[in-house]
TINU-366528 format. One line per field, with one value per residue (C-alpha): residue in one letter; x, y, z. Coordinates in pm, 1 decimal, always signed. Layout:
r	c(A;...)
xx	c(X;...)
yy	c(Y;...)
zz	c(Z;...)
***
This chain:
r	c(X;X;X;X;X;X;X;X;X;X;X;X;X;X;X;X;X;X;X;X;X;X;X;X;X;X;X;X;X;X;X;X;X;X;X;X;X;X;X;X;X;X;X;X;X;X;X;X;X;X;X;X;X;X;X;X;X;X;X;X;X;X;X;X;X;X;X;X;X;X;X;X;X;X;X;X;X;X;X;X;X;X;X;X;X;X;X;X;X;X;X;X;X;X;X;X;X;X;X;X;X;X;X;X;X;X;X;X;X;X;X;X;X;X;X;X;X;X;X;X;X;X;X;X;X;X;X;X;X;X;X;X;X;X;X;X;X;X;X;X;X;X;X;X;X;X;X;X;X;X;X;X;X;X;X;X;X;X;X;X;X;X;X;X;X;X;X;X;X;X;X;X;X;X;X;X;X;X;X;X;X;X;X;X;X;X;X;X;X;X;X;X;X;X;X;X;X;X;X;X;X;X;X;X;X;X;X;X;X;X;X;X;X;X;X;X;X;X;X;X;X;X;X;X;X;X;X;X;X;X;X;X;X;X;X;X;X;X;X;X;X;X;X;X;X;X;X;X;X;X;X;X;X;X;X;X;X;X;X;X;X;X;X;X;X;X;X;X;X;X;X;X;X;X;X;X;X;X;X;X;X;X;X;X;X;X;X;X;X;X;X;X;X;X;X;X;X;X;X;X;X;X;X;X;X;X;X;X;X;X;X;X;X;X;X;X;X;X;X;X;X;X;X;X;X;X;X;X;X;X;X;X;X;X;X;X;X;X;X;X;X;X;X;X;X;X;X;X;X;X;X;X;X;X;X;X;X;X;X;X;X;X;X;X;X;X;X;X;X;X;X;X;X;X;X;X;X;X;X;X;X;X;X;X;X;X;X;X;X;X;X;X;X;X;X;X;X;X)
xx	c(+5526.8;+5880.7;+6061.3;+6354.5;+6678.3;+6748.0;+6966.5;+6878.6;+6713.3;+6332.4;+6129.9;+5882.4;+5696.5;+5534.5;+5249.9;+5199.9;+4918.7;+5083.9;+5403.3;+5410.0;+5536.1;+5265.0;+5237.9;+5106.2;+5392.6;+5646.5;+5537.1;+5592.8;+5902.7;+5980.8;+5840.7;+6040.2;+6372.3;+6298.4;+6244.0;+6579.2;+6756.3;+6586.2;+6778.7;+6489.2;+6500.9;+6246.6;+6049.7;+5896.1;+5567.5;+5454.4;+5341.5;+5661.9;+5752.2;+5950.9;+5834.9;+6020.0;+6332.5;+6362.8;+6270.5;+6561.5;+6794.2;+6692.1;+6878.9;+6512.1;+6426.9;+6171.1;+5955.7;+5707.9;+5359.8;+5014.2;+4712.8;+4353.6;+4314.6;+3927.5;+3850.0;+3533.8;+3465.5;+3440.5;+3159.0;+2929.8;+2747.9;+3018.3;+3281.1;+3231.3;+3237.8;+3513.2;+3743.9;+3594.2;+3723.0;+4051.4;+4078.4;+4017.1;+4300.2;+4524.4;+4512.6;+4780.1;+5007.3;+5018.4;+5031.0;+5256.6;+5505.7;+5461.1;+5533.3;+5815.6;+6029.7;+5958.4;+5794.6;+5787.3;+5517.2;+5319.8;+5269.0;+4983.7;+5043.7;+4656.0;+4320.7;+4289.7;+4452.8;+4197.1;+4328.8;+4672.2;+4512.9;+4328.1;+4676.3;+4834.3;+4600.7;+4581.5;+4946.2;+5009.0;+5197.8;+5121.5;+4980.9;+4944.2;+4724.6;+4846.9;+4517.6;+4550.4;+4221.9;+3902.8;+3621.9;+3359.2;+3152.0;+3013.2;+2708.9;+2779.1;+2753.1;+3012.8;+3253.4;+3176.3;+3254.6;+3574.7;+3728.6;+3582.8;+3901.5;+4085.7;+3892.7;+4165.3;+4476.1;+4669.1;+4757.6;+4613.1;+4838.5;+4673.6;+4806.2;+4594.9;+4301.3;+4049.8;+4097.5;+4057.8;+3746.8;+3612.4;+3694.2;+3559.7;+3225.3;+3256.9;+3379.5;+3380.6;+3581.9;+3897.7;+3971.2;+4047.4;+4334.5;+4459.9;+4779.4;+4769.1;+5107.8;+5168.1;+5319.0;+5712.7;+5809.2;+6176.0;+6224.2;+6433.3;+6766.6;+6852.8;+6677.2;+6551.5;+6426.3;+6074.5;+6072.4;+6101.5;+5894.5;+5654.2;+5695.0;+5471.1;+5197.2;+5149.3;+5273.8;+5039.7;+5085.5;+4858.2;+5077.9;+4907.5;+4611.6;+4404.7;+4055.5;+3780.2;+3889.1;+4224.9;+4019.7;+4196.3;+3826.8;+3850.6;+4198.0;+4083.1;+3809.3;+3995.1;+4241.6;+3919.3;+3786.3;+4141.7;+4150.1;+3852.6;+3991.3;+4279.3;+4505.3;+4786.6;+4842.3;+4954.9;+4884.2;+5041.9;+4869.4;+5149.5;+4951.3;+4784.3;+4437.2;+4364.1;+4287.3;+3976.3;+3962.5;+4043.3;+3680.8;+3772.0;+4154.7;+3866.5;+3626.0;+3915.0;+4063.8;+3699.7;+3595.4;+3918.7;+3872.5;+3522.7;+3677.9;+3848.5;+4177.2;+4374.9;+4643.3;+4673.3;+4673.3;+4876.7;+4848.3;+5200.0;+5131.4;+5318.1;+5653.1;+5873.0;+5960.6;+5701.8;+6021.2;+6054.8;+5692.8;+5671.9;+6009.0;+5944.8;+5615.6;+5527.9;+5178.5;+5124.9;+4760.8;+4601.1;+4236.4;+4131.9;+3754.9;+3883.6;+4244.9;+4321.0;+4667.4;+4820.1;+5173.7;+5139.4;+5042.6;+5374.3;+5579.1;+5489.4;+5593.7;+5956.0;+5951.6;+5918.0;+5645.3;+5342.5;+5028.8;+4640.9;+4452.0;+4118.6;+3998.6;+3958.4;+3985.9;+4355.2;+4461.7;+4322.3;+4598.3;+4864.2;+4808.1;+4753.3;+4525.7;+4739.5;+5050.9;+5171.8;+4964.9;+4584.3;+4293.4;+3970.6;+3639.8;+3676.8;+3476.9;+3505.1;+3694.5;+3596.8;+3755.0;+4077.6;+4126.2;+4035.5;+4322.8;+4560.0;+4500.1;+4540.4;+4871.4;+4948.3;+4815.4;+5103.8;+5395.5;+5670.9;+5419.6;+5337.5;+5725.2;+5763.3;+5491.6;+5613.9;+5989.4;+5859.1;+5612.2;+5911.0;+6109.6;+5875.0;+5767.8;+6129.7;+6034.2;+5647.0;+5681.8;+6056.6;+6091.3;+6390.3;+6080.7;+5851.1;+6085.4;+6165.3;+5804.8;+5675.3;+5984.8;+5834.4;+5505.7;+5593.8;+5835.2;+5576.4;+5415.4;+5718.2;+5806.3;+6055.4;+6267.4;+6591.6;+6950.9;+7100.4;+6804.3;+6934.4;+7144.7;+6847.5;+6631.5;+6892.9;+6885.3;+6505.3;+6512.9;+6803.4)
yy	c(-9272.7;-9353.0;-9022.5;-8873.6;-8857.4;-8448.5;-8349.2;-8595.0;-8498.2;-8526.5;-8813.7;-8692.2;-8923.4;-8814.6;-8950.8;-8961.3;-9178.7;-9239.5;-9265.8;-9080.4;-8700.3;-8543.7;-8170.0;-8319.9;-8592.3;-8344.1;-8064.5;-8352.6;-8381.6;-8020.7;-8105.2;-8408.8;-8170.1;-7888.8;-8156.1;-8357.3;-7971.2;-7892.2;-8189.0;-8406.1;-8784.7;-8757.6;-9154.5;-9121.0;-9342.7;-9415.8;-9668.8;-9791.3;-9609.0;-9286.1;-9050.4;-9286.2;-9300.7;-8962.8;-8928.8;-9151.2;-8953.5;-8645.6;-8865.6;-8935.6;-9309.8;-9437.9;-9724.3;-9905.0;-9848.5;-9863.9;-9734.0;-9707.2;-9347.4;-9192.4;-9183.2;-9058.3;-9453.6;-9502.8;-9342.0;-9591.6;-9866.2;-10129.5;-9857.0;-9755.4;-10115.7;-10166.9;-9888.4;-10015.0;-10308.7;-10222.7;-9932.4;-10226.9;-10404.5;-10163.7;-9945.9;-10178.4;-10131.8;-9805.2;-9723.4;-10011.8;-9824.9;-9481.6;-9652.1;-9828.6;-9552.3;-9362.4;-9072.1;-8716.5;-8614.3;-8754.6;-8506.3;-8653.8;-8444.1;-8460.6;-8520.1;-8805.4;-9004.1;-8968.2;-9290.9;-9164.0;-8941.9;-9214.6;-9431.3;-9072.4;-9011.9;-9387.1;-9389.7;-9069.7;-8909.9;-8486.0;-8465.8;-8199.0;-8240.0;-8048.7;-7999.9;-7969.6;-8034.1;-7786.2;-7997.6;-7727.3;-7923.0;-8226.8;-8161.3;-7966.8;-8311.1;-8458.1;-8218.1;-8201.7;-8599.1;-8535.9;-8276.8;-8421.8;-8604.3;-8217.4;-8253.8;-8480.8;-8257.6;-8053.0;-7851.7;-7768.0;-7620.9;-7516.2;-7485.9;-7130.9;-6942.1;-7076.5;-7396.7;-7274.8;-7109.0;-7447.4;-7537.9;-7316.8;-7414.4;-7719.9;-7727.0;-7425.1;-7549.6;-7676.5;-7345.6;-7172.4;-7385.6;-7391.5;-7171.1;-7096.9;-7186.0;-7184.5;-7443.2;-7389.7;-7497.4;-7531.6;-7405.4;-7611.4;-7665.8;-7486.3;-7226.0;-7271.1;-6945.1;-6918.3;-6865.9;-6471.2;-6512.2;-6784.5;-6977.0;-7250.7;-7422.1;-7251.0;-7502.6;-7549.8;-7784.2;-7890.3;-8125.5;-8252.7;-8572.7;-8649.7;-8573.5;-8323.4;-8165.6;-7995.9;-7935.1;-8166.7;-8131.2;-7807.6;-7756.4;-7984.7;-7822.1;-7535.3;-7650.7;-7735.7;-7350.2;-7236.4;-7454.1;-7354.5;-6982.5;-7077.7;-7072.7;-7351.6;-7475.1;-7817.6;-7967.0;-8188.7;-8358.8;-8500.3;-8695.2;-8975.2;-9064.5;-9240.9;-9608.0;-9649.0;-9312.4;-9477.5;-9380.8;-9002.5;-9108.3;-9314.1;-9022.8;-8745.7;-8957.3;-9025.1;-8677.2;-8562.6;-8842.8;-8675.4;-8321.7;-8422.3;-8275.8;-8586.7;-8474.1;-8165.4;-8301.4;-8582.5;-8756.2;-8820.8;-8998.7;-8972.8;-8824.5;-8795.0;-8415.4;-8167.6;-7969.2;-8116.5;-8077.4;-7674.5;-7601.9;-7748.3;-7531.8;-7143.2;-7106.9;-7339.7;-7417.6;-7472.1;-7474.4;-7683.7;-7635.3;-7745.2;-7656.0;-7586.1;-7426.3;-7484.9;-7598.7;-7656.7;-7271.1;-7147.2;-7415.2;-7256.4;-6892.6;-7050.4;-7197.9;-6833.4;-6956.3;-6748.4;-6907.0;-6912.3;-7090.4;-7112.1;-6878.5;-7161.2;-7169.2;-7161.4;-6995.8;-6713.6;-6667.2;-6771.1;-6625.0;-6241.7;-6170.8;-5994.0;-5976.0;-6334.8;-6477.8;-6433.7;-6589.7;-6728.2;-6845.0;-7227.3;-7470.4;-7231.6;-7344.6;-7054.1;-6800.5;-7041.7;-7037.8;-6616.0;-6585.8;-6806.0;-6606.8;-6317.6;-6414.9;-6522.4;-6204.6;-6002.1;-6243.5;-5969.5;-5864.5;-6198.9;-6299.9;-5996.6;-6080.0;-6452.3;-6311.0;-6088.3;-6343.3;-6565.4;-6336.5;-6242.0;-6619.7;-6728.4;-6499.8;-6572.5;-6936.6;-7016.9;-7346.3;-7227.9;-7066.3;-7317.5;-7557.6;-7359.5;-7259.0;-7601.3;-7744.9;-7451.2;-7551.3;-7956.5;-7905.9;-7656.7;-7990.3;-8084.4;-7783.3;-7603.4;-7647.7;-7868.9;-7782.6;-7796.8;-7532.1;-7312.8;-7112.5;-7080.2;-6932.0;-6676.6;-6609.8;-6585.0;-6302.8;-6108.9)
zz	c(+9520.8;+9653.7;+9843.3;+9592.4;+9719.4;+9835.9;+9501.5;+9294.5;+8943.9;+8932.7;+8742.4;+8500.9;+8303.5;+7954.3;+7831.8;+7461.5;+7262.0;+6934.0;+6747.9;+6460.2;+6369.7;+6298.3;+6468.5;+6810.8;+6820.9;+6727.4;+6993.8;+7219.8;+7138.1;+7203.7;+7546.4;+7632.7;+7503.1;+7783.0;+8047.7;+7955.7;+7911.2;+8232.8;+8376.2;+8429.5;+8414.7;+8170.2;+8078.1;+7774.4;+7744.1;+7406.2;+7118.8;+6932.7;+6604.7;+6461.8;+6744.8;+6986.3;+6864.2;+6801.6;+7224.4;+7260.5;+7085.1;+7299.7;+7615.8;+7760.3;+7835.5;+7593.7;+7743.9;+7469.1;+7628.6;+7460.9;+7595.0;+7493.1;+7324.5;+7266.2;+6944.0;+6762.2;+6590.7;+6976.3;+7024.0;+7029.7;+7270.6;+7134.3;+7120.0;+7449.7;+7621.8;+7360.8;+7559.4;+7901.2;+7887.4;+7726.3;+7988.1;+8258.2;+8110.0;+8088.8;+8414.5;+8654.5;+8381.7;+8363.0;+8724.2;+8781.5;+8512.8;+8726.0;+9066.2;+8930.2;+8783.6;+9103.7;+8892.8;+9077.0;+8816.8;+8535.4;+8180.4;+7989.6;+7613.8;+7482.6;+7660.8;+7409.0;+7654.7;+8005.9;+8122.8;+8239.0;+8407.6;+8649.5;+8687.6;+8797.0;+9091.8;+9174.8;+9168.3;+9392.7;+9138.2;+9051.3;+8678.9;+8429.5;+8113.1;+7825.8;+7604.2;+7236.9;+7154.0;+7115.9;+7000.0;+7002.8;+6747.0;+6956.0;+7210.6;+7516.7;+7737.5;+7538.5;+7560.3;+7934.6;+7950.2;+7749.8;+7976.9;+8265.9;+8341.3;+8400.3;+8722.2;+8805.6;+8677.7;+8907.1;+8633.3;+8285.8;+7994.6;+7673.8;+7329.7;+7257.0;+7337.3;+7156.7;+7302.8;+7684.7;+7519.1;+7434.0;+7770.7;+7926.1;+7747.8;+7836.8;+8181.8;+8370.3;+8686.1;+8482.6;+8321.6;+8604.1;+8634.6;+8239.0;+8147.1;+7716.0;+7605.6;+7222.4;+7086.9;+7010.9;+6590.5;+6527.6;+6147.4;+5873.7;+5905.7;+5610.4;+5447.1;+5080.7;+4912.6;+4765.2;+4366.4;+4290.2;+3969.3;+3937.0;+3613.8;+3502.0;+3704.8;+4075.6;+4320.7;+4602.5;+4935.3;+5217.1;+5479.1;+5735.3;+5790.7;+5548.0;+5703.4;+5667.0;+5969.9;+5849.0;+5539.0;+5264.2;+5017.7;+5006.4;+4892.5;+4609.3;+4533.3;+4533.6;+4260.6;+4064.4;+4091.2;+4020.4;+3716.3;+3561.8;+3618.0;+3369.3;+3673.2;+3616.3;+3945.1;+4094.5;+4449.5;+4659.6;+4993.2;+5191.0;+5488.4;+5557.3;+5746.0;+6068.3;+6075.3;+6034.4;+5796.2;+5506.8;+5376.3;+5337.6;+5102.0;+4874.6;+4851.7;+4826.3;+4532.2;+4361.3;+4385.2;+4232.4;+3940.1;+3907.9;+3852.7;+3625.9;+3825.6;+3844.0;+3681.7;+3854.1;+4232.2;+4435.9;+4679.6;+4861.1;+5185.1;+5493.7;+5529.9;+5797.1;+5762.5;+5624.3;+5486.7;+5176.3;+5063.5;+5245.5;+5026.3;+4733.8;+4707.3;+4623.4;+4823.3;+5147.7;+5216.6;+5595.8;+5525.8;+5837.0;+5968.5;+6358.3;+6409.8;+6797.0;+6671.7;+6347.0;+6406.9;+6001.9;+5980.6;+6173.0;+5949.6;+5652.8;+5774.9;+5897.3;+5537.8;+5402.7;+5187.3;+5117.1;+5334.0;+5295.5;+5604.2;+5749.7;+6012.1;+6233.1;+6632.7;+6720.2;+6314.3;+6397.6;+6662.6;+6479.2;+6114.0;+6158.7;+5863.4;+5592.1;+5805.0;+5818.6;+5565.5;+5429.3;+5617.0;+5443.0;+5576.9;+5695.1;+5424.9;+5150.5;+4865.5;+4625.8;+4908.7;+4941.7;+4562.2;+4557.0;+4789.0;+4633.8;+4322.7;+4511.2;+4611.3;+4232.2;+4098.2;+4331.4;+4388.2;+4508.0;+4763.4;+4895.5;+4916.6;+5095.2;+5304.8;+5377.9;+5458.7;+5744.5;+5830.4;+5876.2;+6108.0;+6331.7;+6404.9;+6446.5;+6798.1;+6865.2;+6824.5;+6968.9;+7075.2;+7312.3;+7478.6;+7462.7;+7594.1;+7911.5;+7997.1;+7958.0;+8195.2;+8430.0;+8442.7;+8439.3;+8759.9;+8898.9;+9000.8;+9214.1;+9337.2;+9150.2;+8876.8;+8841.7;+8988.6;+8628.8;+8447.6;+8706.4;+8368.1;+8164.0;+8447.2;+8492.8;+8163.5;+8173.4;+8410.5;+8242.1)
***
């Protein structure tokens, strides 16, 4: 790694797998904003697509980078030789790309991504691996080979508890090392009142992937056992799956033709903004059996919408049962649809609920706070934080 010029503004490089704006892409954004307000030269590596232009409009520099990403379809004999040999191909670049922007430190945003990891050390370069992950449903030995590359890190930031937990599990040495950080959410830009009396059907959203992990068959299943209650209620998914996922979209859709519920749920797709969708409904759902953190969870409370989620991992630290929302036991769509009815069956106090809910996580989940601690722990690596931060610090300690 070439020596920085004394005063000149550090080079941090973020790694980030995908392109999208989902809640991982977007809490990388929220990263990549404290490094540039930090007054970092922050390079922003990354897939083309909408998360990258919205880096570039931060100020950061946005280079077009992809790298192989671990996947569970990888899993395999062929899988695994698959990512071998793409890893093999891949590896020069990415240390070529560190040397050459004379990076002071390397931010890999999800352990998805090992490989950066390898190209930082090789490259001489500082890293920290932010982990957003807590697989705690694979073997112990393959959880151990998935962290295993923390060994690596000089420093580990997680999104909550409960995934240092899994860590922890897995790999005792690397938590020593991990810092929980919750994820900042910036709120809408403008604020659009939940109904005061609910008239007609109950409107009900889930926003987020389509996948068994955040839980999308049971907030169908759900809308069946609300429906046969003589609840009139309407769902919208907004999401889409994974490549490769497409499986779970054809068996969500058939088991809702089999229901006989097709009327009464839709599937939206991918949107760019999960606004729309948390606004234009009374009752947000987040039944997800894995969730590290929830970023969908805290969206819904700065919508001011009433929320049901899944005690799940990193939910249970952001939804405080009957304070911010009501929690449920993960998988079980007759305890999702009791709880939505619950909320139906008392709207004023569930509004009530949702407005305090939104207040208080306007202040547990500030991305102004976020933004600075993450910048913290990023320049940690190079000793100290930049010349032009020097404000918010101050206003840190006052």
């Amino acid at each position: 790694m070439a020596a920085r010029t004394a005063g000149a503004a550090p080079v941090v490089v973020v790694a980030h797998p995908s392109a999208e704006l989902y809640g991982s892409d977007r809490q990388c954004l929220e990263t990549v904003r404290g490094l540039v307000d930090a007054g970092v030269r922050t390079v922003v590596a990354l897939p083309d697509g909408p998360l990258a232009a919205a880096a570039a409009e931060t100020g950061a520099e946005v280079v077009a980078v992809t790298a192989p990403v671990l996947r569970k379809s990888l899993m395999t004999l062929r899988g695994a030789a698959s990512l071998i040999a793409a890893s093999a191909a891949a590896l020069p670049r990415l240390v070529h790309l560190l040397r050459s922007t004379g990076a002071d430190a390397l931010y890999v945003s999800t352990l998805t991504a090992p490989l950066w990891v390898v190209a930082g050390r090789l490259a001489g370069v500082p890293v920290l691996v932010h982990v957003h992950e807590a697989e705690d449903a694979v073997a112990r030995p393959v959880r151990a080979a998935l962290a295993a590359p923390l060994l690596l890190a000089d420093r580990v930031v997680t999104n909550s508890a409960a995934s240092r937990e899994v860590l922890r599990r897995s790999l005792a040495p690397s938590v020593a090392r991990a810092t929980v950080l919750h994820n900042g959410v910036p709120g809408p830009e403008h604020h659009v009142p939940v109904r005061a009396e609910v008239a007609g059907p109950l409107r009900l959203a889930l926003v987020g992937r389509l996948s068994p992990r955040k839980g999308s068959d049971v907030a169908v299943e759900a809308v069946a056992a609300l429906r046969d209650r003589g609840v009139e209620v309407r769902l919208d998914l907004t999401g889409d799956v994974f490549p490769g996922y497409e499986w779970f979209e054809q068996q969500l859709r058939d088991r809702v033709a089999e229901l006989g519920i097709a009327d009464l749920v839709a599937l939206r797709g991918l949107a760019p903004s999960p606004w729309p969708a948390m606004q234009a409904a009374d009752v947000v759902l987040v039944p997800s059996r894995v969730e590290p953190f929830g970023n969908t969870a805290v969206e819904a409370m700065l919508a001011g919408r009433p929320l049901v989620a899944a005690a799940a991992q990193g939910l249970r630290e952001v939804v405080r049962d009957g304070v911010d929302g009501a929690l449920v036991t993960p998988g079980d769509a007759g305890a999702l649809a009791g709880a939505v009815l619950a909320c139906a069956a008392d709207w004023p106090a569930a509004v009530e609920r949702a407005a305090r809910a939104r207040s208080a996580a306007e202040h547990r989940f500030s991305p102004t706070t976020y933004r600075e601690r993450i910048a913290d722990e990023v320049l940690a690596l190079v000793g100290g934080r930049a010349p032009s931060s020097a404000g918010s610090a101050a206003r840190r300690s006052a």
